[in-house]
C-alpha positions in Angstrom: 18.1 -8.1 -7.2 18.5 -5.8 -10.1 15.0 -7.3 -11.8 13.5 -6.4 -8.7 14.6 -3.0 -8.7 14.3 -2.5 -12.4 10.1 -3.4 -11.8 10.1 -1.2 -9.0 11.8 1.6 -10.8 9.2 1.2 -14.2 5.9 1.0 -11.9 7.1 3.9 -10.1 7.7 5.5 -13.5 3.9 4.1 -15.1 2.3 5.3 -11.5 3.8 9.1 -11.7 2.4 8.7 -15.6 -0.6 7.7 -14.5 -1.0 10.3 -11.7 -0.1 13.2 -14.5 -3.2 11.7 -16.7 -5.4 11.8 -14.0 -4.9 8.1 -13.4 -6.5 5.8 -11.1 -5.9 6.6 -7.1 -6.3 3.2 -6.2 -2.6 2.7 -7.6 -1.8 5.9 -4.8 1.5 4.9 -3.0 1.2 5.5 0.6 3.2 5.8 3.8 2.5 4.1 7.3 1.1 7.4 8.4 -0.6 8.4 5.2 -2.4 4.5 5.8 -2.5 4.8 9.4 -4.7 8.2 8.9 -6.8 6.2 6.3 -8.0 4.0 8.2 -8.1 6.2 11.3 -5.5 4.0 13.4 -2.0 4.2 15.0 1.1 3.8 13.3 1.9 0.8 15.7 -1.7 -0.9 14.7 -0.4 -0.4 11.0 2.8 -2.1 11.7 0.9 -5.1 13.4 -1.3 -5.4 10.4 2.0 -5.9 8.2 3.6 -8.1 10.6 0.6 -10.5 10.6 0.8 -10.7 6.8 -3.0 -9.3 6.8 -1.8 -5.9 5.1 0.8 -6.1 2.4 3.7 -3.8 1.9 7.2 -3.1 0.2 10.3 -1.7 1.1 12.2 1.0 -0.6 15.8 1.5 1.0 14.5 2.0 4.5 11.4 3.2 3.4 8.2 1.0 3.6 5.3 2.0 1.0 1.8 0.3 0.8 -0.5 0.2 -2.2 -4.1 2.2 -1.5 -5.0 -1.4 -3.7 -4.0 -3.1 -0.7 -5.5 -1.2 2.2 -8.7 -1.3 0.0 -8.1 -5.2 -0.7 -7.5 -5.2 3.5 -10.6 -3.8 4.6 -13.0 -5.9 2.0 -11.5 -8.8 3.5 -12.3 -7.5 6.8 -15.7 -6.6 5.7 -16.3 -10.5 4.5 -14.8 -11.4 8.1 -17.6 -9.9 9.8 -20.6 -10.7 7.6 -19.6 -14.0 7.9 
């Protein structure tokens, strides 16, 4: 539990680095709402997506955070879905 925390604590730490450099968006931490918006959804559709496993997500306390890397990872795969 404590290794877990400990990586969470120093990629929070490398991301608000990052973020003061100008750094990359696509390492953004976002909400359910924040992602929700993104992708011009509802919350609920959000919470599906995780649910399924097709939209990847972490907790923090009580609080659930998604990568922008994942919602962009998400929607390429849903773009190959539909070519194919």
């Amino acid at each position: 539990m404590k290794e877990g925390f400990l990586c969470l604590i120093t990629f929070l730490i490398k991301h608000r680095e990052s973020r003061k450099e100008g750094g990359n968006m696509a390492d953004e931490v976002m909400t359910i709402p924040e992602v929700a918006e993104y992708l011009k959804v509802t919350r609920q559709t959000v919470h599906r997506l995780m649910k399924s496993g097709k939209l990847k997500a972490f907790k923090i306390g009580r609080s659930t955070r998604i990568l922008r890397t994942e919602v962009e990872k998400f929607i390429e795969e849903r773009m190959k879905a539909d070519e194919g």
